[in-house]
N, C-alpha and C positions, 0 to 999 in steps of 0.2 A: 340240125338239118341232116337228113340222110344221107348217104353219096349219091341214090340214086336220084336226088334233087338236081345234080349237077346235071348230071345226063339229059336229062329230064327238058320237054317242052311243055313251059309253063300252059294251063290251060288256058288263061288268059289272052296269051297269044295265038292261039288255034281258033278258030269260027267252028264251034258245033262239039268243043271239047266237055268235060265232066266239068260240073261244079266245084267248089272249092271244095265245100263240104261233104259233097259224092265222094270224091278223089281223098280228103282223109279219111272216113270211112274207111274204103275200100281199102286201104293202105295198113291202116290199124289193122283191120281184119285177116289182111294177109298174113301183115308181122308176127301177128299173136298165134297164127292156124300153119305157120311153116310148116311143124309137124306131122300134121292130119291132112286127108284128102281135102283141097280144095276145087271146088265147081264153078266153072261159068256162073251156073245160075242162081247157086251162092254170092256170089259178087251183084249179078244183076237185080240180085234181090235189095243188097245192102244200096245197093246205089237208087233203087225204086224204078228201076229199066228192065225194058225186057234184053233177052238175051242180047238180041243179034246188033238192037238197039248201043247195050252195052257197050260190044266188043268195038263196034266204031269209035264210040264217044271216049272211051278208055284208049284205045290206040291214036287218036289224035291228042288224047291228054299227056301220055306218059312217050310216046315213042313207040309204044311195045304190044303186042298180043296178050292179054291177058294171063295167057298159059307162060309165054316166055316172060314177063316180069317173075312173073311167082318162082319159074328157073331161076332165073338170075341172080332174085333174093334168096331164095336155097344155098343156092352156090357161097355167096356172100356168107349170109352164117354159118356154113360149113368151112368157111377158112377160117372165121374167124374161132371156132370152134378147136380146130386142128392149130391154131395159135398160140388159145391157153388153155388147152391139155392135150395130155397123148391121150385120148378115147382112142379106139382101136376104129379103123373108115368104117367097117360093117356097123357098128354101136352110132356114130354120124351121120353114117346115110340114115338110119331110122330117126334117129332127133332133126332130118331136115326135109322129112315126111318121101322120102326114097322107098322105092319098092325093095332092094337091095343093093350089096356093094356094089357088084356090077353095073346095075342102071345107072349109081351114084357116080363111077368113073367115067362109065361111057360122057352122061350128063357133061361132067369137071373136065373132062379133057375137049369137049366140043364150045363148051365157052371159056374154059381158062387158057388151055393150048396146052394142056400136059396133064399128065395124070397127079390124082390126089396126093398119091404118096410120094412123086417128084417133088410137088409143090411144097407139100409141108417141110421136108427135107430142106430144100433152099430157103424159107423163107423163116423156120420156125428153130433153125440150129444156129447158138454162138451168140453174146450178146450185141443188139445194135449200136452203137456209136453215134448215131445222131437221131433224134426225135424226130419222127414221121411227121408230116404238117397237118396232117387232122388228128394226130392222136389217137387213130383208129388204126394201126399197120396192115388187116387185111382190107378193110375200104381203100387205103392210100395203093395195095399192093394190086387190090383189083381194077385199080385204074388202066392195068395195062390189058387185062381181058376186055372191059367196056369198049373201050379204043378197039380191037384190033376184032372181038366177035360177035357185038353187042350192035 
């Protein structure tokens, strides 16, 4: 299960939200196109809606505006990225489909709450001592960005 499952309002519980199978779809397609421009109307295509249709029934599915989940999952692989290696942020902002470093910071500091290279500093120096409870240390670590700018 993702982390952003947690977050996440099931579509089940929502009146008018995405299909099951819309909703993975759209999900895979994102995970796999982090890097590349993604569109609205790519999503509303994959999902067999029209746009505006989409961004409803995906905003009552997940939480989120289409354009901000795809942030958010950016963000996500970009820690976890800045976890296990030093790529240098310019090299990461392009694997997390960022126009450049800058946009990339700007981005990471407006949902994580600090800049990228604060972050990887704190979280990615000296070994841990206890095992994160998913196993994932940037998913466990961004729990505190979802919570406090999500």
């Amino acid at each position: 299960m993702n982390s952003d499952d947690n977050a996440s309002i099931h579509h089940n519980d929502v009146r008018g939200g995405l299909a099951r199978w819309q909703l993975k779809r759209v999900k895979d397609y994102i995970e796999a196109n982090l890097g590349s421009i993604i569109r609205a109307a790519d999503l509303a295509r994959i999902a067999q809606q029209s746009v505006s249709h989409f961004s409803r029934t995906f905003m009552r599915s997940v939480g989120y505006t289409p354009h901000a989940y795809v942030m958010r999952q950016r963000m996500l692989r970009a820690q976890d990225i800045m976890l296990s290696s030093q790529h240098p942020l310019s090299r990461i902002a392009l694997e997390c489909g960022m126009t450049d470093q800058a946009h990339f910071s700007r981005v990471f500091r407006k949902l994580v709450g600090t800049n990228p290279w604060a972050w990887r500093r704190q979280f990615s120096s000296g070994p841990r001592t206890e095992p994160m409870a998913s196993g994932n240390h940037a998913a466990d670590v961004a729990g505190s960005f979802e919570s406090r700018h999500l």
